[in-house]
N, C-alpha and C positions, 0 to 999 in steps of 0.2 A: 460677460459673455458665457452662454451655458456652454459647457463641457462635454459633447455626449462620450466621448471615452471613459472620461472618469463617471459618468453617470451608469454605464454598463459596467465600472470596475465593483462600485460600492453593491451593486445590484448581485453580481457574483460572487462578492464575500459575503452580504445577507445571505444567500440561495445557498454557497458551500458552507454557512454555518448552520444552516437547518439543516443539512443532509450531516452535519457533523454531531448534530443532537442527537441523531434517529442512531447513525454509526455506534454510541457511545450505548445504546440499546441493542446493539446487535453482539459488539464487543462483549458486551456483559453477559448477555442471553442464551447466545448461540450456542459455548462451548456445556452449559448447563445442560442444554436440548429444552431450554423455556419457549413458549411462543415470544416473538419478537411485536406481536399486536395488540398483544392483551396479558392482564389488563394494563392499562395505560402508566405512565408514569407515575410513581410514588416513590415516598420514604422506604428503604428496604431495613430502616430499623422499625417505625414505629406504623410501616404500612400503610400510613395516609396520602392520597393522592397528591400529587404537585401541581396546584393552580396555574392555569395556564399563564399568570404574570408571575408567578418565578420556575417560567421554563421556559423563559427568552433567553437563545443561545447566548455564551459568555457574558452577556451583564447581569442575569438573573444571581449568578456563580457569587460577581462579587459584590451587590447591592447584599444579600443575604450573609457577605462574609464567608461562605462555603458549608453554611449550613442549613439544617432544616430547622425552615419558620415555627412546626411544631414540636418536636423534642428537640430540635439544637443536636441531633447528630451532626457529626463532619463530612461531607463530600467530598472526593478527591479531587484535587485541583487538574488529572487530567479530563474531567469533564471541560472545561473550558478551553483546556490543552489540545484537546480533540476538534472542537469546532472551530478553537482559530486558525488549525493547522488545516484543516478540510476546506475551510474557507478562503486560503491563502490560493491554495492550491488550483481551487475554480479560477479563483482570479487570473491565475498564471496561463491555465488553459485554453480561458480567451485569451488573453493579451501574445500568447505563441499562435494559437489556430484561427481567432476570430470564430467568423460566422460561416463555418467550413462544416463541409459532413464529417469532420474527423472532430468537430467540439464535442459531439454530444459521448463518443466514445470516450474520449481522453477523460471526459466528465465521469462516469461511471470506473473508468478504470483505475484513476486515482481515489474515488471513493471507495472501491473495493480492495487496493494497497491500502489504505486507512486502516480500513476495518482489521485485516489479515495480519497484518505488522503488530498491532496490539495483542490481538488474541494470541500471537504467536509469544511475542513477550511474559504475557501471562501465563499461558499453558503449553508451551513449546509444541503448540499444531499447526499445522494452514488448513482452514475446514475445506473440505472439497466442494460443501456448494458456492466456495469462488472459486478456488482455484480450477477446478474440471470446468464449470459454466463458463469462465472467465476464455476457457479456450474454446468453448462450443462460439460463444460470441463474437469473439476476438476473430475467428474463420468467418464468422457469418459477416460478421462487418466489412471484411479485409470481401469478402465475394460483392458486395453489395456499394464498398463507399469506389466511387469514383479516382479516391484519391487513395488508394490504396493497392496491392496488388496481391493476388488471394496466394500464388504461389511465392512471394516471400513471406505470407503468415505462416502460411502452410510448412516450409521450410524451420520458420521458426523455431515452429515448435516443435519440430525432431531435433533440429541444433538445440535448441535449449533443456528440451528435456531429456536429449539422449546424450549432452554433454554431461550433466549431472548424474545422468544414472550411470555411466560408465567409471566416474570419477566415486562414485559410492560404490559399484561393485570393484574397482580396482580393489579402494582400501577395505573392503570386506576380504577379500582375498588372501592381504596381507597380514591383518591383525585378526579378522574372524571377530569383528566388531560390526556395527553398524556406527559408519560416518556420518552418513548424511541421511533427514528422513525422507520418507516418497512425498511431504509436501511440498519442499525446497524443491524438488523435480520438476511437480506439474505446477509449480509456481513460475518458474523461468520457462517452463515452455508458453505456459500464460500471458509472460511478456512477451515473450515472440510473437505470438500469434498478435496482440497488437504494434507490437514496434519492427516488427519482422528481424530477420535472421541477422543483419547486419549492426542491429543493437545488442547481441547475445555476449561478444568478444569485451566491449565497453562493461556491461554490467557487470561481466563475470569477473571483469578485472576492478573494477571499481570497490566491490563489494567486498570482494577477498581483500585489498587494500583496509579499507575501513574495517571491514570485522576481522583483519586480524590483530591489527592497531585495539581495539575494541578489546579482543580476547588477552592480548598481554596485559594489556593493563586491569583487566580482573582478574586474571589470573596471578599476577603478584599479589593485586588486593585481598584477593580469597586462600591466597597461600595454598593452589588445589594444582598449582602446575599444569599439567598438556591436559591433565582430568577436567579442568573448566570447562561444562557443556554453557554454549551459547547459543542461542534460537540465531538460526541465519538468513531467515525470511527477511526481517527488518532492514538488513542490511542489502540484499539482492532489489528488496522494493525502493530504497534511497536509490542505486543503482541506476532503475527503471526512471524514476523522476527525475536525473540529475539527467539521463541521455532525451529525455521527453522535452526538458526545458533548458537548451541549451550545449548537450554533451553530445548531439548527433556531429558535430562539426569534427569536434576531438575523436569522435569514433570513426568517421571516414577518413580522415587523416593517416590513424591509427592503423586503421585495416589497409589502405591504399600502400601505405610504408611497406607491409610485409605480402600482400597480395596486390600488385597492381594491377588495375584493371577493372578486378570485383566493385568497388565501390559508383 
């Protein structure tokens, strides 16, 4: 008997592993200031372009072994890392939203955590044409999707972004350091404006939990002490997906315990 659930789940991880390809071009590209369209994929040792038969997402990776057909340079294995996790991901956003005006959202906006989480990993930034976009959008959609309500986006993103900036200008205050950057800022207002105000408390807690789990233990590793800078984008974006797919429940819970009513 055909399946159509499952025939729309396989359809999703095909569809999030192509957006996971293009991702791993933007990741690359962006923080460089490269075009992200041209020219097309190639070798960035030996410059030759990559056949459209080994740049099918994660099996081109490992039919070739993780390298190039023509010098045998090495690929890093999160190219494939990237599109199985972008393709997981779609999967999960039907199987939470369906065929709702909030799919096509949740679609874009876990793609754009993808992208953001890496580059921040790499280069400890959150580039602003997602993060800032992310909130022009995240308002436009919350005005627009039925299932939505434009003043808990709206909301959002003053709790999200004005929690962070206050919690940066406190510890600026104190130590006359900078804690935290303005991307983490208008990152978290970013999820607001999609998940609205009442997932801001859940991520913020969540995040802190795992990155600072995260931070001791490199920070022993690296023997650098409180000095260990870790990118905390990655950690805020887990956050945003762990409440997107499953963590709203624990967060109104949460929030109802010490405000009730609000939720």
């Amino acid at each position: 008997m055909f399946d159509l659930d499952l025939y729309f789940y396989v359809c999703f991880f095909i569809f999030g592993a192509i957006f996971g390809s293009f991702a791993n071009v933007v990741i690359y590209r962006l923080p460089k200031e490269e075009s992200i369209v041209k020219p097309g994929s190639h070798c960035y040792s030996c410059k030759k372009p990559v056949k459209w038969y080994d740049n099918i997402p994660i099996f081109s990776w490992f039919i070739l072994r993780g390298k190039c057909r023509h010098c045998g340079a090495k690929f890093s294995f999160r190219y494939p890392l990237v599109e199985f996790i972008t393709g997981v991901l779609f999967v999960l956003c039907y199987h939470y939203a369906g065929w709702t005006w909030s799919l096509p959202e949740y679609l874009l906006f876990c793609f754009g955590l993808v992208i953001c989480t890496f580059i921040d990993i790499d280069h400890m930034i959150l580039p602003d044409e997602f993060t800032l976009s992310g909130i022009v959008i995240g308002l436009v959609g919350a005005a627009l999707n039925p299932q939505r309500e434009f003043l808990d986006a709206f909301f959002g993103v003053l709790m999200g972004g004005g929690f962070l900036w206050a919690m940066a200008y406190i510890y600026y205050l104190f130590t006359k350091q900078e804690g935290m950057g303005g991307g983490d800022i208008k990152l978290l207002a970013w999820i607001g404006a999609v998940l609205g105000w009442k997932a801001i408390p859940f991520v913020i807690m969540s995040s802190a939990i795992v990155g600072s789990v995260v931070g001791l233990i490199l920070a022993r590793k690296q023997k650098a002490g409180l000095k260990t800078v870790i990118p905390f984008g990655p950690y805020l974006a887990l956050g945003a997906i762990c409440y997107l797919f499953g963590g709203e429940t624990i967060a109104l819970w949460y929030l109802d315990l010490f405000l009730p009513g609000l939720s």
